[in-house]
N, CA, C and O of each residue as an XYZ file, in Angstrom:
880
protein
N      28.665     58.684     69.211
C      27.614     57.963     69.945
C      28.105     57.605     71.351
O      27.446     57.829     72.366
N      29.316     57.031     71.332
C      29.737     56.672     72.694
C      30.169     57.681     73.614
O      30.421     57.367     74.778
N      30.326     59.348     73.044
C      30.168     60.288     73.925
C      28.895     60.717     74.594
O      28.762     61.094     75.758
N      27.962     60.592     73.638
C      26.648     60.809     73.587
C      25.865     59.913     74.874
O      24.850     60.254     75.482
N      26.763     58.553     75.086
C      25.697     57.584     75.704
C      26.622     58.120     77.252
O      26.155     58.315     78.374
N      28.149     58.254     76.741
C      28.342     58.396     78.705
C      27.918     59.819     78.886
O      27.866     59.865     80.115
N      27.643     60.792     78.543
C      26.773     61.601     79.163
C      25.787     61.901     79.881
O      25.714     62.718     80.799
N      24.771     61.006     79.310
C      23.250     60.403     79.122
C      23.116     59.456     80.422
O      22.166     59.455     81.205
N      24.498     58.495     80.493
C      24.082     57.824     82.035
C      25.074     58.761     82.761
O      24.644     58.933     83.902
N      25.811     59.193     82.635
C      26.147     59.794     83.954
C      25.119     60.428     84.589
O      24.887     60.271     85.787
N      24.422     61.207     83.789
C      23.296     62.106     84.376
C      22.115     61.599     84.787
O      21.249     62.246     85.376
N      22.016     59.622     84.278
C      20.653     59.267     85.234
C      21.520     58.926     85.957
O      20.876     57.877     85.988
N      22.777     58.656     86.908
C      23.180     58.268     87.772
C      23.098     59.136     88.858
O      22.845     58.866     90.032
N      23.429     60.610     88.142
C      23.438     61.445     88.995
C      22.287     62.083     89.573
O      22.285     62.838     90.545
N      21.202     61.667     88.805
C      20.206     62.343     88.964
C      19.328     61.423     89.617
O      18.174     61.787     89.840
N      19.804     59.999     90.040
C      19.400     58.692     91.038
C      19.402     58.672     92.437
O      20.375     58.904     93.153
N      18.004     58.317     92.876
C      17.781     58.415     94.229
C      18.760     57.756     95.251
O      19.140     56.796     94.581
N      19.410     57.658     96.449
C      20.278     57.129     96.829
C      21.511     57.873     96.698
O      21.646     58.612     95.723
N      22.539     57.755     97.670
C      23.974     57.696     97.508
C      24.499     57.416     95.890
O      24.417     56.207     95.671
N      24.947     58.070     94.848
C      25.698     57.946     93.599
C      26.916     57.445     93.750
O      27.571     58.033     94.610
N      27.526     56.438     93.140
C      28.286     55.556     93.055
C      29.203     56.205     91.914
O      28.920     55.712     90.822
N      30.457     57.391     91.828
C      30.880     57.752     90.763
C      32.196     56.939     90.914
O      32.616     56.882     92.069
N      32.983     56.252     89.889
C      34.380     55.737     89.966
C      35.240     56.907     89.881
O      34.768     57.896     89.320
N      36.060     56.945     90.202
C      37.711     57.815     90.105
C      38.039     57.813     88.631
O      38.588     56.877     88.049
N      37.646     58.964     88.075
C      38.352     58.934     86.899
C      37.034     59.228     85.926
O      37.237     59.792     84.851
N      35.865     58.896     86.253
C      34.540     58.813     85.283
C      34.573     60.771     84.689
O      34.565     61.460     83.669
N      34.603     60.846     85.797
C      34.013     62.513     85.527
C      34.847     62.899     84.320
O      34.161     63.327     83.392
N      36.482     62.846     84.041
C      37.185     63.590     83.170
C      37.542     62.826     82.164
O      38.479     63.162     81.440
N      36.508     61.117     81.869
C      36.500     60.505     80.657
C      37.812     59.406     80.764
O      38.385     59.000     79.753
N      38.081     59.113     81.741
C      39.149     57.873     81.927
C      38.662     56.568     81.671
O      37.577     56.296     82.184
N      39.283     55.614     80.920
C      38.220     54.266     80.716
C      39.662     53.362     81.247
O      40.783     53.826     81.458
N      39.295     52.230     81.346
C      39.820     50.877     81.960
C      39.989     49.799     80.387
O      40.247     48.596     80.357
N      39.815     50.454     79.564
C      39.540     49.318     78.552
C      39.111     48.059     78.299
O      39.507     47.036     77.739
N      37.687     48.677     79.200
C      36.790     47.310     79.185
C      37.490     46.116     79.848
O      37.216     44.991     79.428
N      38.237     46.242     80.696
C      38.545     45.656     82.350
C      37.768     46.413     83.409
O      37.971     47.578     83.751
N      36.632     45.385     83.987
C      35.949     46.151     85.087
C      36.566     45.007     86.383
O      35.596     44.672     87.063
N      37.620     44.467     86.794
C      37.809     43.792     87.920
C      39.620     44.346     87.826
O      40.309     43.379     87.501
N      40.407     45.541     88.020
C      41.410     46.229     87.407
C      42.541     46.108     89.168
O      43.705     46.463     89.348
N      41.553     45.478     90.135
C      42.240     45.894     91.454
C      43.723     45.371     91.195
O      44.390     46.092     91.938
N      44.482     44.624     90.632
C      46.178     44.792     90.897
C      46.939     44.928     89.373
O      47.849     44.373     88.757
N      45.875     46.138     89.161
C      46.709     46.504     87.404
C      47.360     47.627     88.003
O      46.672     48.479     88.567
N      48.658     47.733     87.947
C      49.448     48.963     88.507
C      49.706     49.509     87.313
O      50.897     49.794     87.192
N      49.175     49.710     86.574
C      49.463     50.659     85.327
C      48.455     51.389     84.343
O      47.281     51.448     84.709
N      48.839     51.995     83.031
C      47.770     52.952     82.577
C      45.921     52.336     82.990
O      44.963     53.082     83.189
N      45.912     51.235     83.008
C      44.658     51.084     83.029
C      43.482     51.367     84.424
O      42.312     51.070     84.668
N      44.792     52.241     85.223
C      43.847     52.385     86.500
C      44.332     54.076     86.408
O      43.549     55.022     86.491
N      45.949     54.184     86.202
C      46.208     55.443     86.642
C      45.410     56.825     86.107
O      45.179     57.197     84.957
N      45.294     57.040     86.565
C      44.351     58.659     86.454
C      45.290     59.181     85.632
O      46.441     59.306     86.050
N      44.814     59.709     83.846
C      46.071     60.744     83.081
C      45.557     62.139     83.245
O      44.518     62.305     82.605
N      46.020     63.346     84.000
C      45.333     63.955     84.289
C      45.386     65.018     82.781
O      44.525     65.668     82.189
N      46.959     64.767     82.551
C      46.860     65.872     80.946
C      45.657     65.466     79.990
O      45.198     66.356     79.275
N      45.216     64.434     79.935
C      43.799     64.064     78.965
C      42.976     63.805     79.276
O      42.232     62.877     78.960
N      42.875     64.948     80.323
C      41.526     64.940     81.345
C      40.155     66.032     79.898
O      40.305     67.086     79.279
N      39.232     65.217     79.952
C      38.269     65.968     79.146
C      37.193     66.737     79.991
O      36.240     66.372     80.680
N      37.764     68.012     79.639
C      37.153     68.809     80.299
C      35.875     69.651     80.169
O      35.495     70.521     80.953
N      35.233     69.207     78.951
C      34.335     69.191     78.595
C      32.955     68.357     79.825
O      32.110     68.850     80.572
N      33.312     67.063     79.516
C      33.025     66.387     80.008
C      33.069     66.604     81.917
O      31.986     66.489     82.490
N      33.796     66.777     82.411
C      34.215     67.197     83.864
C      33.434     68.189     84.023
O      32.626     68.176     84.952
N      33.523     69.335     83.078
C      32.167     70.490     83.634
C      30.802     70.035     83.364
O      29.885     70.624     83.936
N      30.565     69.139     82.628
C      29.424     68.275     82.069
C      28.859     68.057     83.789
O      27.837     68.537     84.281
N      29.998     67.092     84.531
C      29.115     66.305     85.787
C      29.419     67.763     86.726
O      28.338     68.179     87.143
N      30.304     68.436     87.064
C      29.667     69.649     87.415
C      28.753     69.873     87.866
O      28.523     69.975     89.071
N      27.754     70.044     86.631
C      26.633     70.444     86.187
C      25.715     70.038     87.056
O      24.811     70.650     87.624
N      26.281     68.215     87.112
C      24.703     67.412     87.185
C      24.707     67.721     88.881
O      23.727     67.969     89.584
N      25.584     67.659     89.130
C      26.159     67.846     90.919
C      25.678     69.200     91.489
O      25.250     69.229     92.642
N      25.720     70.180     90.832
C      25.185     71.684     91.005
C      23.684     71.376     90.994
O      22.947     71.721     91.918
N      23.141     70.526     89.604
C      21.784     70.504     89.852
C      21.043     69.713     90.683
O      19.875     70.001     90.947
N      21.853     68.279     91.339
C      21.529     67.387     92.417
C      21.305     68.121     93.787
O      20.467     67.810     94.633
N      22.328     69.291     93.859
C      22.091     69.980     95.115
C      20.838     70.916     95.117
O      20.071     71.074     96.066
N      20.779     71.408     94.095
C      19.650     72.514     93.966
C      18.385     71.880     93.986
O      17.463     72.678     94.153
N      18.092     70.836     93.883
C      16.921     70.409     93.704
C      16.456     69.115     94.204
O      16.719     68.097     93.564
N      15.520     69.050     95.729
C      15.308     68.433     96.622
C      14.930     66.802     96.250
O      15.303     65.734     96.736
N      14.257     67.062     95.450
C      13.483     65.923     94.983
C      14.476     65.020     94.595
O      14.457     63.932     95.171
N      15.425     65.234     93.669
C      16.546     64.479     93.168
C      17.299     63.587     94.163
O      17.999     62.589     93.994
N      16.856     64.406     95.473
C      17.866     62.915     96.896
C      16.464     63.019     97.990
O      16.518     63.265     99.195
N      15.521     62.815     97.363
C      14.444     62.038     98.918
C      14.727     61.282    100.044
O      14.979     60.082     99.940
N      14.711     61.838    101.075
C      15.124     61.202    102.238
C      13.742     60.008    102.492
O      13.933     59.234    103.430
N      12.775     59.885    101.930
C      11.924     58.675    102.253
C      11.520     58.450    101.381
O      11.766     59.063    100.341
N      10.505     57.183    101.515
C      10.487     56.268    100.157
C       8.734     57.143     99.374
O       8.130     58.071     99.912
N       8.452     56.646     98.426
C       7.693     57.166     97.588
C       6.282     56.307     97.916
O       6.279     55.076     97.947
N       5.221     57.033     98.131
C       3.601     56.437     98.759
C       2.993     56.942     97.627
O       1.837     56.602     97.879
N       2.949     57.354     96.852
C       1.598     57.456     95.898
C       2.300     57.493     94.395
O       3.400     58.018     94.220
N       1.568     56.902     93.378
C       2.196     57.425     92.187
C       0.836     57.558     91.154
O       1.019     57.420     89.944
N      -0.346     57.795     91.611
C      -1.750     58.486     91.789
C      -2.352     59.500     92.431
O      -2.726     59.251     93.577
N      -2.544     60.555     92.013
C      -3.448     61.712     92.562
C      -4.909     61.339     92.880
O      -5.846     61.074     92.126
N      -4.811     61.405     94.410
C      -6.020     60.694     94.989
C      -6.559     61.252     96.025
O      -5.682     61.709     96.758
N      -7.683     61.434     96.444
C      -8.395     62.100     97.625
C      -7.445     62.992     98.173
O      -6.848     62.863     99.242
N      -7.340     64.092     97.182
C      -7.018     65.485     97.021
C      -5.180     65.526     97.574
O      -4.645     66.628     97.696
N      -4.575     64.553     97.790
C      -3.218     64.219     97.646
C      -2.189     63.945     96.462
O      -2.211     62.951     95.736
N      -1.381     64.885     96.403
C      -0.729     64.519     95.525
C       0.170     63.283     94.738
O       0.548     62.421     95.531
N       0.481     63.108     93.646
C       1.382     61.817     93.744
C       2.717     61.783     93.739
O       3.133     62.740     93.088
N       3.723     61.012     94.235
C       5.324     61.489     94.495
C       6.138     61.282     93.414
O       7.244     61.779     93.198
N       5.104     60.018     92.329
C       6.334     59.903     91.411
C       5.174     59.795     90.333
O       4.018     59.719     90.747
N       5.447     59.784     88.869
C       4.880     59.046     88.209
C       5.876     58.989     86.433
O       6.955     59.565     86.292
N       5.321     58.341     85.522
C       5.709     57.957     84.393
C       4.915     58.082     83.345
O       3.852     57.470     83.246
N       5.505     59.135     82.207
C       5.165     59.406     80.979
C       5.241     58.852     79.791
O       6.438     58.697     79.547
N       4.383     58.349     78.644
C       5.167     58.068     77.535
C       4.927     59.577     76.540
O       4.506     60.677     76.898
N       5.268     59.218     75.529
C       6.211     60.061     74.679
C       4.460     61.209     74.322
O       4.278     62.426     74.322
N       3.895     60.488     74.171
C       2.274     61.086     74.267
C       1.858     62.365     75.151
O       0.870     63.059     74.908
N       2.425     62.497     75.821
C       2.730     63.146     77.414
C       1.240     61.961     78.263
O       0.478     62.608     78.981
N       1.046     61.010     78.193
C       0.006     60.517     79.168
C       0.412     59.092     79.537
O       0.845     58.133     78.899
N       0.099     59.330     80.833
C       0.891     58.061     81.999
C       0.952     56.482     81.267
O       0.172     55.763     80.643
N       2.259     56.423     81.708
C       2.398     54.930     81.192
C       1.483     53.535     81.201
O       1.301     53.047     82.316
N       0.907     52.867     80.090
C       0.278     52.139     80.600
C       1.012     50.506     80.513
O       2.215     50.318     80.330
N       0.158     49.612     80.661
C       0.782     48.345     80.688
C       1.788     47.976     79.459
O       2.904     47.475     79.592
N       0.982     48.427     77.898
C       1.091     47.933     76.732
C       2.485     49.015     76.307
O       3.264     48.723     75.399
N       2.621     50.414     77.233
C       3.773     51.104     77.139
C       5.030     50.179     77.282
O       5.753     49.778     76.370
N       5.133     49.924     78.638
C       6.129     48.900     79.250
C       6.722     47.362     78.695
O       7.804     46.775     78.655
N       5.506     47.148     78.359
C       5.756     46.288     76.733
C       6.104     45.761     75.866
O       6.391     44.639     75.448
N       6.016     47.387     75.446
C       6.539     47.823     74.036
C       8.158     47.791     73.703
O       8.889     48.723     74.038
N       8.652     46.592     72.992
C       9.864     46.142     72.879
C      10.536     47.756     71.731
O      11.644     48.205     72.023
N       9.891     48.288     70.779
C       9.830     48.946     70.461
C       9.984     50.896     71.242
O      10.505     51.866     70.691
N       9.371     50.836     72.504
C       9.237     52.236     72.954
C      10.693     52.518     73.665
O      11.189     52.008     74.670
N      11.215     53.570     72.722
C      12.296     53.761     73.714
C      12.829     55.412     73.748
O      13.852     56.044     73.487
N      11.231     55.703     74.319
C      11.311     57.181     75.182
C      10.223     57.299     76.113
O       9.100     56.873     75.841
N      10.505     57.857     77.194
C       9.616     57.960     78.607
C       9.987     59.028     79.678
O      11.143     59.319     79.984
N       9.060     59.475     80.113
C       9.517     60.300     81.339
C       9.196     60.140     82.834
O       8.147     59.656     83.261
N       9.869     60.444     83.330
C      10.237     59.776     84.747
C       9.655     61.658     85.632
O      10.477     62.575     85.621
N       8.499     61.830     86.153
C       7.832     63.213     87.146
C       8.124     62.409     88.090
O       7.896     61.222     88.320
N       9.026     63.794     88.947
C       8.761     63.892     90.421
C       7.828     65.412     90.851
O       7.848     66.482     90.242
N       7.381     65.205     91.568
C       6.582     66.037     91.969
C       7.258     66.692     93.482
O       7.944     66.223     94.390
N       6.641     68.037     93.177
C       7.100     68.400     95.168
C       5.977     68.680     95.922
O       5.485     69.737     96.317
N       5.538     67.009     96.092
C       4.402     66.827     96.814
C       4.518     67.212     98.339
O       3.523     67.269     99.062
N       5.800     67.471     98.781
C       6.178     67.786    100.299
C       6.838     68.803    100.257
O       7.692     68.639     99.386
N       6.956     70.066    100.846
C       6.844     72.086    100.377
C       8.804     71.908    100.304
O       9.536     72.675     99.679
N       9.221     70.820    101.042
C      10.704     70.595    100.844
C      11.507     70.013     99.393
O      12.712     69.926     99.155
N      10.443     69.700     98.644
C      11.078     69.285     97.557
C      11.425     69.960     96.326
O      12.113     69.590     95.374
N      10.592     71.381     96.631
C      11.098     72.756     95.859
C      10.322     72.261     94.614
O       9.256     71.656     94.722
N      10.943     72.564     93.348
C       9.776     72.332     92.309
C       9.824     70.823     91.630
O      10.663     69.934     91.773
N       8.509     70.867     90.772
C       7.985     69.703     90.233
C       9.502     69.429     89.076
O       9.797     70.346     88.309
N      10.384     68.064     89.081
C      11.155     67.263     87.760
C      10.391     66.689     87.277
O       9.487     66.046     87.809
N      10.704     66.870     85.807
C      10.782     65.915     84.549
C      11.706     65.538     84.349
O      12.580     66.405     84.364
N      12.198     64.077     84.031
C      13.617     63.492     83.359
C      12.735     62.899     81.948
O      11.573     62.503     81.867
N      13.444     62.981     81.259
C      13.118     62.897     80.239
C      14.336     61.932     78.866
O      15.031     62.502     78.025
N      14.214     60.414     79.084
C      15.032     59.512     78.628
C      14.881     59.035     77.234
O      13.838     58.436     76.969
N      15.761     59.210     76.304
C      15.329     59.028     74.752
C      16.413     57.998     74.754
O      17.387     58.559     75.255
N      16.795     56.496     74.372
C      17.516     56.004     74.419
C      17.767     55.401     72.616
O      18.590     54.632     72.120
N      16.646     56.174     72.055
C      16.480     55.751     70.226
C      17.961     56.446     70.103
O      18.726     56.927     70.939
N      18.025     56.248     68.408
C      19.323     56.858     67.948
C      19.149     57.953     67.252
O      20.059     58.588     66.718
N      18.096     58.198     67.227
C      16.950     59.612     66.274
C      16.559     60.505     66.952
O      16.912     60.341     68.120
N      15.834     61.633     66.748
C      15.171     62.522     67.560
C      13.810     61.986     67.560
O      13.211     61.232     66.793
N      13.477     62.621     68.694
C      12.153     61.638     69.270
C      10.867     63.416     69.443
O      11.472     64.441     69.758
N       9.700     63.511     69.277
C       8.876     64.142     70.103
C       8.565     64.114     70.775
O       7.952     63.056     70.633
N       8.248     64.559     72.153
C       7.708     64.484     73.809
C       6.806     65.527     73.821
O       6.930     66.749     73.909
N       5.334     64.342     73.651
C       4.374     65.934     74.240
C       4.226     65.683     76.131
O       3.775     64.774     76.828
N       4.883     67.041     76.419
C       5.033     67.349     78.005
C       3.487     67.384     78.497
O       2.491     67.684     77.839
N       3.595     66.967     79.922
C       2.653     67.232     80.877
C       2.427     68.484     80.890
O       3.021     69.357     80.258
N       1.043     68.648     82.048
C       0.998     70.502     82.119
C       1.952     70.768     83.000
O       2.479     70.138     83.916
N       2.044     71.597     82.640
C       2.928     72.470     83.755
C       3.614     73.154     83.058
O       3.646     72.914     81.851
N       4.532     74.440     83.727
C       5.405     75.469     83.081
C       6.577     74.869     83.332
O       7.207     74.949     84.387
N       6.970     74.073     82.059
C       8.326     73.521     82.182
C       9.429     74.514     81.748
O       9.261     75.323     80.835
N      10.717     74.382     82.558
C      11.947     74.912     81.484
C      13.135     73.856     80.947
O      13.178     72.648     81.182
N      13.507     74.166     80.639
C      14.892     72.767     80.614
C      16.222     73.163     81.269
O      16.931     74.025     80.750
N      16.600     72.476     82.523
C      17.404     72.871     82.787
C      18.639     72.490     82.994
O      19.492     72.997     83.723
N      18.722     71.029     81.913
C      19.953     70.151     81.390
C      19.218     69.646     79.904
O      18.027     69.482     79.641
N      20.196     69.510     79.230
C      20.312     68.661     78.173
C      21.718     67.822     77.861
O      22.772     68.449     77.757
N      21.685     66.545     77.734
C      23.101     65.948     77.819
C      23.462     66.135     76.600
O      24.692     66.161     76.552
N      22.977     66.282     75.568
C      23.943     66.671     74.138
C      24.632     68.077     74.300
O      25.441     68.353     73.414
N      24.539     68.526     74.778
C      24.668     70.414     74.774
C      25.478     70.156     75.516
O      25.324     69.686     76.644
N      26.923     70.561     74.721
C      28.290     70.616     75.471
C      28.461     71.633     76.382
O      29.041     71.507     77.460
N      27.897     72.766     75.904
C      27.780     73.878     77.201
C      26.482     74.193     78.132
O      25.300     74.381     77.844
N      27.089     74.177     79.194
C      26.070     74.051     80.190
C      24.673     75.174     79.819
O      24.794     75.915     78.844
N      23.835     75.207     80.367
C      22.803     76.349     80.295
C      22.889     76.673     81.174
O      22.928     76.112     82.269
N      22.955     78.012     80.756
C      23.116     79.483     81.803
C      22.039     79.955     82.198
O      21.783     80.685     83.156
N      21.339     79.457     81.327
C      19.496     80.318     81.692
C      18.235     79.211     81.122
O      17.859     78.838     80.011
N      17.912     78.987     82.263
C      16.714     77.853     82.154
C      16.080     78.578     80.996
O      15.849     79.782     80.891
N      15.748     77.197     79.801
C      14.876     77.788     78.584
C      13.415     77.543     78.777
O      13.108     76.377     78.530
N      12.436     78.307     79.145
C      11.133     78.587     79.012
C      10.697     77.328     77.811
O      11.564     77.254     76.941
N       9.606     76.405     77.621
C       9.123     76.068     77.262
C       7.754     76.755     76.796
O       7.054     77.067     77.759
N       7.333     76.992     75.835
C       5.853     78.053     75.654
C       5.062     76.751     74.874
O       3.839     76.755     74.729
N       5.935     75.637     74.392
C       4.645     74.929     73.485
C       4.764     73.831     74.335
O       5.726     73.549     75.050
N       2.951     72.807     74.106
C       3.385     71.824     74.898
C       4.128     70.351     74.635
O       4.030     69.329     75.314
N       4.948     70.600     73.354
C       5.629     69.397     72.699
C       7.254     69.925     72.391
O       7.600     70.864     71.674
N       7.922     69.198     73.006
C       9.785     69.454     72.964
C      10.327     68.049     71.876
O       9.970     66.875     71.788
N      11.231     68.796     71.244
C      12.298     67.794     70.923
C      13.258     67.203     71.831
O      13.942     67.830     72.639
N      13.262     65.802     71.618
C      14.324     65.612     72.521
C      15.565     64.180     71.443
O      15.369     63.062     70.967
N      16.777     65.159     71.534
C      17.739     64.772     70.830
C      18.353     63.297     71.370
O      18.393     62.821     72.504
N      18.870     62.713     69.909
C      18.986     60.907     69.992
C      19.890     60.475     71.350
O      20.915     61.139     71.499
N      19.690     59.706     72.091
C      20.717     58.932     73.043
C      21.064     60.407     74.136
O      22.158     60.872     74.457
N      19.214     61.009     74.634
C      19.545     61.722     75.444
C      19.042     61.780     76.902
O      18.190     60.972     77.272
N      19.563     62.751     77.775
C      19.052     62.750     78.797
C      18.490     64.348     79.234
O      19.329     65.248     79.189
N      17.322     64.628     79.581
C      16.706     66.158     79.999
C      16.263     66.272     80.994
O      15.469     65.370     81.261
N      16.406     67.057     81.801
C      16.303     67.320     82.798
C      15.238     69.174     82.992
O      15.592     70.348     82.892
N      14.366     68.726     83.190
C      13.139     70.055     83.111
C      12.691     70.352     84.523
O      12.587     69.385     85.278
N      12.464     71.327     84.893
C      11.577     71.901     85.931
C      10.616     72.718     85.826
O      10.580     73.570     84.939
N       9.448     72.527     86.971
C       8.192     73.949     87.150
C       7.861     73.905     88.444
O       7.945     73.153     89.415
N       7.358     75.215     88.068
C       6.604     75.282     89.605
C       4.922     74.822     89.642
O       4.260     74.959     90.671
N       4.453     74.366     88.608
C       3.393     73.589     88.357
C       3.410     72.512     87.697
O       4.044     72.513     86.642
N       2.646     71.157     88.175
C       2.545     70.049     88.015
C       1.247     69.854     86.944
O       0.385     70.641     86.553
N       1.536     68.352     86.642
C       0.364     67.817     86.061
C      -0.885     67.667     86.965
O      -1.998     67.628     86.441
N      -0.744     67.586     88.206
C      -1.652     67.313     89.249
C      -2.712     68.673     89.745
O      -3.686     68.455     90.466
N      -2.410     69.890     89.316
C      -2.434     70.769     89.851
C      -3.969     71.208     89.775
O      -4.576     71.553     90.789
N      -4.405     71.183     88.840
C      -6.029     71.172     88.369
C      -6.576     70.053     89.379
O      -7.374     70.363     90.263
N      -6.197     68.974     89.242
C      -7.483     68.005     90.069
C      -7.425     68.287     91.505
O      -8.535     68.296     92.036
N      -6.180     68.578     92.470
C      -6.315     69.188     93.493
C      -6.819     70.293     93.742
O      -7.298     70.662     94.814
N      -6.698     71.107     92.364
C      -7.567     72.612     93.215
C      -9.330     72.407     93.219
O     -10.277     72.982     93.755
N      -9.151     71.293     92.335
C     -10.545     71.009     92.507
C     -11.311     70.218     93.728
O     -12.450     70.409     94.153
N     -10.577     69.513     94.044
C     -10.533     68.330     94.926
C     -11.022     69.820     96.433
O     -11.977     69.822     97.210
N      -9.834     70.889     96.265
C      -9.698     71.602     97.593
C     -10.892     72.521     97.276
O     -11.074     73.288     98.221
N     -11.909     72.738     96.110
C     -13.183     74.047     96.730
C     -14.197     72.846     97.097
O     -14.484     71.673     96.859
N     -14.613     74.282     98.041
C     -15.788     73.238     99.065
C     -17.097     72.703     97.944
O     -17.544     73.326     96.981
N     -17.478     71.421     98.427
C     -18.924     70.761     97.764
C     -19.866     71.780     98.161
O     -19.954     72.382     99.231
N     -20.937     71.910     96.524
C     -21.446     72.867     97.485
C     -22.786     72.032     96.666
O     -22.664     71.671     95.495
N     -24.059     71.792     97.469
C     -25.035     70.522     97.650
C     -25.584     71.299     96.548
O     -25.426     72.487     96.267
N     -26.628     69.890     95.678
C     -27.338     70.421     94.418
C     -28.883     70.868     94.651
O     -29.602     70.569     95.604
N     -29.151     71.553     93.677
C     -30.810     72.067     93.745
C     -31.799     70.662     94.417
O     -32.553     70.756     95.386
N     -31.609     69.729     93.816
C     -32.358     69.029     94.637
C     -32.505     68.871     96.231
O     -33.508     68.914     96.944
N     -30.981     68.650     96.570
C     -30.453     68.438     97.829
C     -31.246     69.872     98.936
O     -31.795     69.756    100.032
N     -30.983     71.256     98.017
C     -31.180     71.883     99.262
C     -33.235     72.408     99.538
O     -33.728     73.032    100.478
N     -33.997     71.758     98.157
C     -35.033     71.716     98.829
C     -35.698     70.785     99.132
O     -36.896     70.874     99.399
N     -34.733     69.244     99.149
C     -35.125     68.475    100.210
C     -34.591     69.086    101.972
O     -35.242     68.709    102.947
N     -33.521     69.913    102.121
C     -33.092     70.524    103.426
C     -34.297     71.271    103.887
O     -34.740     70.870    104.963
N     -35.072     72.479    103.206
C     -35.911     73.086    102.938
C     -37.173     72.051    103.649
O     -37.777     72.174    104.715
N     -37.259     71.132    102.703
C     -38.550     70.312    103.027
C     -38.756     69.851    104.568
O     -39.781     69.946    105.243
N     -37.694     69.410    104.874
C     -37.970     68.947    106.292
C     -37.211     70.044    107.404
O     -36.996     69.492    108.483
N     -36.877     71.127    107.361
C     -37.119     72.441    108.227
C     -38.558     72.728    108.243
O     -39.121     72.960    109.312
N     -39.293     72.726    106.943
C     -40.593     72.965    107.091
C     -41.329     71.817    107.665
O     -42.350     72.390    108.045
N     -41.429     70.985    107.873
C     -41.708     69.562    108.289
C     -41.591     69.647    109.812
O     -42.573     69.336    110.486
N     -40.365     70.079    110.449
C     -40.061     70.345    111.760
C     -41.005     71.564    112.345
O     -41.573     71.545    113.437
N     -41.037     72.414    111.571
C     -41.775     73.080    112.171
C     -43.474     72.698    112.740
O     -44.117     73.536    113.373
């Protein structure tokens, strides 16, 4: 479990808007033994052991660092204006429960709910494609029915070996394994339908155009 959980935050750390705050030593599994104020311990409890460096773990953040770069959205240079799809604009952020449908009050709540997903969208052509994070903090496996979109997965923090090949999603409900963290991408959003709708032109109703009708003839 306690491998399970530092995985799980390293990767929302890493995957956190802002400058990431990693300590010396986190990446290859070094602990302090629960001393977090260590500044004049001159001994094992600061020194870096590099022979029991877990390297598992070290290619683990790798990972998350390869995927922080690849993918825009993960470091936004400005702050977030919409988290509603509205007069044909997209939204920059929004929040899922396990349902796949936006969080509501009674979600947040819920002393009980403890799975949610965190969409970014690439509402600006620089943010490359639409994230899902996807946070299970139960001790069980959880179901996530996903938003639309063509998701793949392109982290899972239980999965000691990295993925080599983004896995295609074809159904719209994923497992997501106990005390985890997922990390999904597409090139289509949940938003994507109401904007294309939003963008074809109005086009006026039967009534409308032989009242137009009526008073052309009227003018004349």
């Amino acid at each position: 479990l306690r491998r399970r959980l530092k995985r799980a935050i390293l990767g929302s750390l890493l995957f956190s808007q802002g400058t990431p705050m990693l300590l010396a030593g986190d990446d290859i599994g070094h602990t302090q033994f629960g001393n977090n104020n260590p500044y004049c311990q001159d001994n094992a409890i600061t020194w870096l052991n590099w022979a029991m460096k877990d390297e598992a773990l070290f290619k683990y953040v790798a990972r998350l660092i390869e995927l922080r770069k690849a993918y825009p959205a993960l470091r936004r240079p400005y702050w977030y204006e919409r988290h509603t799809c509205e007069h044909g604009r997209p939204r920059d952020i929004g929040w899922f429960n396990r349902a796949g449908e936006e969080m509501a009050i009674k979600d947040w709540d819920d002393p009980e709910n403890q799975v949610l997903a965190l969409y970014l969208s690439a509402a600006h052509p620089e943010d490359g494609e639409h994230l899902l994070l996807i946070f299970n903090a139960d001790l069980t496996d959880q179901p996530f029915v996903l938003p639309k979109g063509q998701w793949h997965v392109q982290l899972c923090s239980t999965d000691e070996a990295p993925v080599a090949k983004p896995t295609p999603i074809t159904r719209g409900q994923i497992n997501v394994p106990a005390t985890c963290l997922m990390l999904l991408s597409s090139t289509t959003g949940p938003d994507d339908e109401q904007l294309a709708k939003a963008a074809k032109p109005h086009k006026p109703s039967k009534p409308a155009l032989l009242s137009v009708k009526r008073l052309a003839l009227w003018d004349e």
